[in-house]
N, C-alpha and C positions, 0 to 999 in steps of 0.2 A: 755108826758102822765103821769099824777098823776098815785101814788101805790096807795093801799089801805093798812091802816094799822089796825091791829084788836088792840086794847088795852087793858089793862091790866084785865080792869072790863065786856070786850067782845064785846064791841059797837068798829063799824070800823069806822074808822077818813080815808076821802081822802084830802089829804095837797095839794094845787095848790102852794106852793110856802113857805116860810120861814116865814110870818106871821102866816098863818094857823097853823104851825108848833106852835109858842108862843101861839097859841091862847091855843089850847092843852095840853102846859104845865102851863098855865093860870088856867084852868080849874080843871086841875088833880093835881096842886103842890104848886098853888095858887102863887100873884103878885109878892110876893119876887124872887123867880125863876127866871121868865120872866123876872124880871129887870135886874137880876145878867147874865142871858145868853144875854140879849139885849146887857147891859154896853159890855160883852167879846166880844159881835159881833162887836161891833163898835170900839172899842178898837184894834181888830186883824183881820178884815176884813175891806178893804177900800172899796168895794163898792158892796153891794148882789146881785146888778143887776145883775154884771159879772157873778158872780155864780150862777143866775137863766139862762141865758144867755149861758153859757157855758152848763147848765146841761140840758137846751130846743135843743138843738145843737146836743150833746151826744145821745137824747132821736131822734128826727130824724133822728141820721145816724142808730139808733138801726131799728130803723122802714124801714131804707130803707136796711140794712141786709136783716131784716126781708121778704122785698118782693124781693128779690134778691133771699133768701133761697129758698121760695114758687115759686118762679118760673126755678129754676134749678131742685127742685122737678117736677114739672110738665112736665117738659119735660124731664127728664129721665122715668115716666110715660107714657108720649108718645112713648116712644123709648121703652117700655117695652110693651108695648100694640102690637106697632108694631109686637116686635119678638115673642109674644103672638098666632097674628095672622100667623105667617111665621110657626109655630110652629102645628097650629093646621090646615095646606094645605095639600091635601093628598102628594105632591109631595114635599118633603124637597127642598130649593134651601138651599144649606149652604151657597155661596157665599154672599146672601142676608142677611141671618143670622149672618156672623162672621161679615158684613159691620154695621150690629144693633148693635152686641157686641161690634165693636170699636170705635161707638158712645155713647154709654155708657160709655166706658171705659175712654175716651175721657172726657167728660163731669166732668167724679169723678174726674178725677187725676187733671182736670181746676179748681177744689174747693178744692181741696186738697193743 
């Protein structure tokens, strides 16, 4: 997933990859630049795919955190709704209650 980057003069550049990058400093620093960072690119990097590659890779296990987070979230929500509801019965069961708590408890300490 592309950043968004704001620049200097306030307009946002989103870079899909390492050319858009040159294109940008094409733009704002004019061709002498681009050539000198291209040469260093190619001179000490052997192949940018890797590193688009490796940074597309990176970017999908963030995403897949990310629904891993939102769903541990969710269900300690669930577990909290639950004892929500244990909570607001006229007749307390703790039993039931400290069993919610230690699936809760449970759940933290598994992402901890």
């Amino acid at each position: 997933m592309p950043h968004v980057l704001k620049m200097k003069d306030g307009k946002l550049l989103t870079p899909f990859g390492i050319r858009d990058l040159l294109d940008a400093v094409q733009d704002y620093t004019g061709e002498e630049l681009r050539r000198e960072i291209e040469s260093y690119i190619d001179t000490n990097v052997e192949d940018i795919g890797d590193y688009e590659k490796e940074y597309d890779r990176m970017e999908q296990d963030n995403e897949r955190l990310a629904d891993h987070q939102r769903s541990v979230l969710c269900d300690i929500r669930d577990e909290v709704d639950a004892l929500d509801t244990l909570l607001q019965d006229t007749r307390l069961n703790r039993r039931r209650m400290q069993g919610a708590v230690r699936i809760i408890q449970q759940m933290i300490n598994r992402e901890l």
